[in-house]
C-alpha positions as CSV (number, residue, x, y, z in Angstrom):
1,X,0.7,-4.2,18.0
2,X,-0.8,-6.5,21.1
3,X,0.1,-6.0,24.6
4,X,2.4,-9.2,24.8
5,X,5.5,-7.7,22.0
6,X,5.2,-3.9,23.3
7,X,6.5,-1.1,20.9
8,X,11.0,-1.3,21.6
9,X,10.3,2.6,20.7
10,X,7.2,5.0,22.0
11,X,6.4,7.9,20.2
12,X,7.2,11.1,21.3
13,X,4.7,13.3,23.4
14,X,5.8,16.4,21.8
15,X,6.8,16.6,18.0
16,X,8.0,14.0,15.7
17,X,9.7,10.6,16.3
18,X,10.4,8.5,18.9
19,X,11.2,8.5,22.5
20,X,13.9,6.4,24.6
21,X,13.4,3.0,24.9
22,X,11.0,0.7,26.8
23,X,11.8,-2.3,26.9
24,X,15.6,-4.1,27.0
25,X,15.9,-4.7,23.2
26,X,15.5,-0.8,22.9
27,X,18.4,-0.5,24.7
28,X,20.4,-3.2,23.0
29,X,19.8,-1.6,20.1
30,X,21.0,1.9,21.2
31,X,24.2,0.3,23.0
32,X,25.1,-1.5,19.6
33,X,24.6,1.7,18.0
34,X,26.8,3.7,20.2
35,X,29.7,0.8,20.1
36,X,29.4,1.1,16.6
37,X,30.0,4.9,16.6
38,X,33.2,4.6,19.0
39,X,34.5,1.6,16.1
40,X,34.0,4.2,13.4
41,X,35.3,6.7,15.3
42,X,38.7,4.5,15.1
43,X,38.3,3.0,12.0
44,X,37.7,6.3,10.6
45,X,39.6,9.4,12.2
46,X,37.3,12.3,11.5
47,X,40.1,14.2,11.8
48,X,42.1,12.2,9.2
49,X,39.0,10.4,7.2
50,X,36.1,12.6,7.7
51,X,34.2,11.7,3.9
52,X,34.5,8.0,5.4
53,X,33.5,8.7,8.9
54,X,30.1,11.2,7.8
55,X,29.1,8.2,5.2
56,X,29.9,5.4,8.3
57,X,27.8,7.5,10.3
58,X,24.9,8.3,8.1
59,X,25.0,4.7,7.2
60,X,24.1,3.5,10.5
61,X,22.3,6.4,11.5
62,X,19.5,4.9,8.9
63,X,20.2,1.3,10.1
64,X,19.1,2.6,13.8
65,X,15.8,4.9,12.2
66,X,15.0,1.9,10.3
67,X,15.0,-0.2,13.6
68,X,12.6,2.4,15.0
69,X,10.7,2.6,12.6
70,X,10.2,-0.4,12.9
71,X,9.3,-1.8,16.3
72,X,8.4,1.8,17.4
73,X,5.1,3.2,17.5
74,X,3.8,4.7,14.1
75,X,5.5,8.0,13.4
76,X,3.6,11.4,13.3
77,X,3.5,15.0,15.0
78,X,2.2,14.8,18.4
79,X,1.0,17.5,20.8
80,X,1.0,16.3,24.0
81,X,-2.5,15.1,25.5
82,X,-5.5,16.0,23.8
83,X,-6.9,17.0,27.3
């Protein structure tokens, strides 16, 4: 990706996946995913709904590592600096 649309997600120094955000749409992205998770949480009781509210939340749980996957940085195991 070029230097003017900079990876939303950076890889993670250590391990697999992806690090907080970096630019604002990384944010947005994690805000809407949290406002969604307080909706299900009362569209879905987990105490009275909890098959609904484990498939709501698996459901956008991909929807948000599809996002990062992406407009983040190519996935992989990473070990810090190669130093």
């Amino acid at each position: 990706m070029n230097e003017s649309r900079p990876f939303w997600f950076p890889a993670k120094k250590y391990g697999w996946g992806w690090g907080l955000p970096t630019v604002w749409q990384g944010w947005a992205v994690f805000g809407i995913y949290g406002v969604l998770m307080v909706i299900g949480s009362i569209v879905f009781p987990p105490t009275q709904e909890q098959p609904l509210f484990i498939l709501y939340t698996a459901a956008i749980s991909a929807v948000l590592v599809g996002v990062c996957y992406a407009k983040g940085e190519p996935p992989g195991w990473h070990w810090g600096n190669k130093d």
